[in-house]
N, C-alpha and C positions, 0 to 999 in steps of 0.2 A: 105669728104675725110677721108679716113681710118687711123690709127694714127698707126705708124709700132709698138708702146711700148701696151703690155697687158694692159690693162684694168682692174687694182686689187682693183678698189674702194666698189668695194661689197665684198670682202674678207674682206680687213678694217674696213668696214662699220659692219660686219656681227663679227669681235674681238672685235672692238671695242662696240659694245651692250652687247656682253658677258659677259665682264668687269664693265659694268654699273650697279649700285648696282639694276634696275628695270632688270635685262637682264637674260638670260636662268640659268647661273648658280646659282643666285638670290633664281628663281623660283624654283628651286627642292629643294633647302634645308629643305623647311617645309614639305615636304612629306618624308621623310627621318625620321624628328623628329618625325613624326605620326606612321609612320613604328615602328619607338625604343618604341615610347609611347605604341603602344601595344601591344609589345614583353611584355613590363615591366608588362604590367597589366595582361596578360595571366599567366606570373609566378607566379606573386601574387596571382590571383586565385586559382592556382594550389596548392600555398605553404597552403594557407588557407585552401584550401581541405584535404590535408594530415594532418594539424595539427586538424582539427577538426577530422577527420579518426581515428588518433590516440588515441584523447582524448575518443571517444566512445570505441576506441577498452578495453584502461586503466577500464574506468567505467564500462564495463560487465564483464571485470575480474576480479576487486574488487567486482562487487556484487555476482561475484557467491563465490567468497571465503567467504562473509561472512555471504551467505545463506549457504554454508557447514557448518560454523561455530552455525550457529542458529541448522540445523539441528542437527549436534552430541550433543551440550549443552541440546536439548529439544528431544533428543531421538525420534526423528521423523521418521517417515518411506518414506518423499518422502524431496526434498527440497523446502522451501518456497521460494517464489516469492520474491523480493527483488530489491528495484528500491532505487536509488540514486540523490539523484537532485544537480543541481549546475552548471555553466560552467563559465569560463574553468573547468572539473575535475583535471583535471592534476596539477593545482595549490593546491587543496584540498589533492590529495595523498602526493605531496610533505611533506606539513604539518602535514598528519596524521591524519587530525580532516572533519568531513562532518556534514554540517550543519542541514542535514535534508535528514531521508531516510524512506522507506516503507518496511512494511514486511505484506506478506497474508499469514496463514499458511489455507490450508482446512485438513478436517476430523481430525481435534483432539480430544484428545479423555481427558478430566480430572478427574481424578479420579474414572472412567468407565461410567459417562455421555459424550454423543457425542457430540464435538460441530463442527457445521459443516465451521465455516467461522468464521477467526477472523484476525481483521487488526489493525493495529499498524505505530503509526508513533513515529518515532524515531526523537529525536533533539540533538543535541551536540553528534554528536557518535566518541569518541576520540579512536584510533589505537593503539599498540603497534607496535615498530618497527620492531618485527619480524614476525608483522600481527598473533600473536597465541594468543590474548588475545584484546577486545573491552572494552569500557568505556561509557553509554550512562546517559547523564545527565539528558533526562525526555522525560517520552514515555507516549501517549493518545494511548488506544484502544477501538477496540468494539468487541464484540464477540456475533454472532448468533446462538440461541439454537433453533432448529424447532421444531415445536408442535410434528411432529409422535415421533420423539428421545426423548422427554420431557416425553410423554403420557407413553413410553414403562420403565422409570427408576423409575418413581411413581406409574405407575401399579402393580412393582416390591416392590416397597418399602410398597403399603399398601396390605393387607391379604388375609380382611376382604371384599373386595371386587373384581369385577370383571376387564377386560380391561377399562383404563380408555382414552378416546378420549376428547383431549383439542381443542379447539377452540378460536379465538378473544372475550374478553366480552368489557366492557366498563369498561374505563379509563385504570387503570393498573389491571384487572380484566380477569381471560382468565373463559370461560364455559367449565365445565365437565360433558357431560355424561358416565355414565355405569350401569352396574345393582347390584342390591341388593333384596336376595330375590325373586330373578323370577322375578322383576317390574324393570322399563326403569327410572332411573332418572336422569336428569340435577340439578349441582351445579354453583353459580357463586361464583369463587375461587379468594381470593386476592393475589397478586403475592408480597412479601416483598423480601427486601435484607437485609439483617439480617449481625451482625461484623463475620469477617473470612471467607468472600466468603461463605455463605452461603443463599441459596434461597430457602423462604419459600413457600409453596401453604397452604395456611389457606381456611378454605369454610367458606363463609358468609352466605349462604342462598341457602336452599336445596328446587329444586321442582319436587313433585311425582303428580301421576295421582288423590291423595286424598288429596291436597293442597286443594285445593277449596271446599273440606266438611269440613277441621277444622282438618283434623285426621294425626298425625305426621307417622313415620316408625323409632322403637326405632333404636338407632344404624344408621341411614343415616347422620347425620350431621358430625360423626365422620372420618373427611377428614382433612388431615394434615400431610404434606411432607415436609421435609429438604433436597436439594440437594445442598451438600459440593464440591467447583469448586474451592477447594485448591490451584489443580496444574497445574495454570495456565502459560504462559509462561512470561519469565520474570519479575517472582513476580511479576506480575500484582495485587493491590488492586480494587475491584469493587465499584466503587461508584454511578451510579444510573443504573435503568432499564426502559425498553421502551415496552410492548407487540405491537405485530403488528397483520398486518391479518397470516403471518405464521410460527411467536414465537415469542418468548422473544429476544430482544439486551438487550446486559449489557454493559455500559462503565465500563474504567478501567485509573488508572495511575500508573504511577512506578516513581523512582530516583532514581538516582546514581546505574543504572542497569550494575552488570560486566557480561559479558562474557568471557568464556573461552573455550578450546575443549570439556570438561568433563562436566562443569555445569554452574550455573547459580544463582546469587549472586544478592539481591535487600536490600536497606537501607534503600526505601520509598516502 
C-alpha cells in the first residue's frame, strides 16, 4: 500500500553523507588545495624566471661598461671581450666588488710587435660608485705572439740578413731559416725573457750546407734580437714563456691594477 506522505529518506540520506566528514564535500577539498598548490608554484617559477632574467640582463651591462672602460684606458680599436662570473650577479653590483672576471683582447699591437691574442683573468675587481674608475687586486695572463708576426719584427730588427721564417725547435728553442750570402741556412734560436718585458732570440747553433766539411760562414752566427713588449695591458709583468707549434705564449701577472677612462695604473 502506497503511503499518502512523500518519501524524503534519500534526500536525508543523500544531506546527511554530505555532512559526513567521508562525504562529497569532504572529497573536493583536496583538489582545491592542489589547484592553489599549482597556482603557487607556477608563480614561483615565473618570479625565478624574471629574477634570473634580470640578473643576466644587469651582468651584460656591466660587462660591457667595463669592456668600454678597458677599451679607452688601453686605447684599443675594437672592445675586448669581457665575461663576469658569479650568481646571483646582482648581489655582486650591489657591493661593487666581482670576484672573478675575463678579458680577451685580439690584435694588439705593443710597442709595434703584434700580439695576436691575449687573455687575462682578473680577481678582486673592486668599482667605484660612479662606475668611472676600477680596482683589480691580481690579474694572471697569457699572451700569444705567432711565429709569421714574430719572423717579420726580427727580420726588421736584423740587417745583415735576409727574411727570417721561425718555426717550433725543441724545448724553448724556435728554428730560423733564411739566407746569407746567396746560401739557405737554418739556426736553432734560444728564446729568453730577459727583466722589462723583454724577449730575447739568441742563436745557439748555425747550420749551412758546409757544416759537414768543418768550414764555418764568417758573420752567420751573428743572430741576436731584443723584442721590448713594454706596453702591455694592465701593466702586465712577464714571467715565463712556452714556444709551441705556432709561437711563443708568455705569462704575465699584475696587482693592485687601477683603471680608469684615460689610463692605466699598476703597483705590481
Amino acid at each position: 500500500m502506497t503511503s499518502p506522505y512523500p518519501d524524503h529518506s534519500d534526500r536525508y540520506r543523500s544531506s546527511s553523507y554530505a555532512n559526513q566528514p567521508g562525504g562529497y564535500a569532504h572529497s573536493k577539498a583536496p583538489a582545491g588545495r592542489r589547484r592553489r598548490g599549482r597556482v603557487w608554484l607556477i608563480v614561483l617559477v615565473v618570479l625565478i624566471g624574471l629574477l634570473v632574467g634580470a640578473d643576466r640582463v644587469a651582468a651584460a651591462i656591466t660587462e660591457d661598461q667595463l669592456a668600454a672602460k678597458i677599451q679607452q684606458s688601453q686605447h684599443l680599436s675594437q672592445k675586448p671581450s669581457v665575461s663576469i662570473d658569479g650568481f646571483p650577479f646582482l648581489t655582486q653590483v650591489a657591493s661593487r666588488r666581482f670576484d672573478h672576471a675575463t678579458v680577451d683582447i685580439h690584435d694588439f699591437v705593443s710597442g709595434g710587435v703584434p700580439i695576436s691574442h691575449i687573455h687575462t683573468d682578473l680577481r678582486g675587481v673592486r668599482v667605484s660608485s660612479g662606475y668611472d674608475s676600477a680596482t683589480v687586486d691580481a690579474l694572471t695572463g697569457t699572451a700569444t705572439l705567432d711565429f709569421t708576426e714574430v719572423s717579420q719584427v726580427v727580420s726588421k730588427d736584423i740587417s745583415n740578413i735576409g727574411h727570417i721564417t721561425f718555426s717550433q725547435g725543441t724545448g724553448n728553442q724556435v728554428e730560423a731559416a733564411y739566407g746569407m750570402f746567396g746560401i739557405n741556412l737554418t739556426a736553432d734560436v734560444a728564446v729568453n725573457l730577459l727583466s722589462g718585458n723583454v724577449l730575447e732570440f739568441r742563436t745557439v747553433k748555425v747550420h749551412t750546407p758546409l757544416s759537414g766539411l768543418g768550414i764555418s760562414i764568417p758573420g752567420a752566427t751573428d743572430f741576436d734580437s731584443k723584442i721590448s713588449l713594454s706596453a702591455l695591458p694592465f701593466g702586465m709583468r712577464l714571467t715565463s714563456l712556452r714556444v709551441t707549434s705556432t709561437g711563443v705564449d708568455i705569462s704575465a701577472t699584475g696587482t693592485n691594477v687601477v683603471l680608469t677612462r684615460s689610463s692605466v695604473g699598476s703597483s705590481g
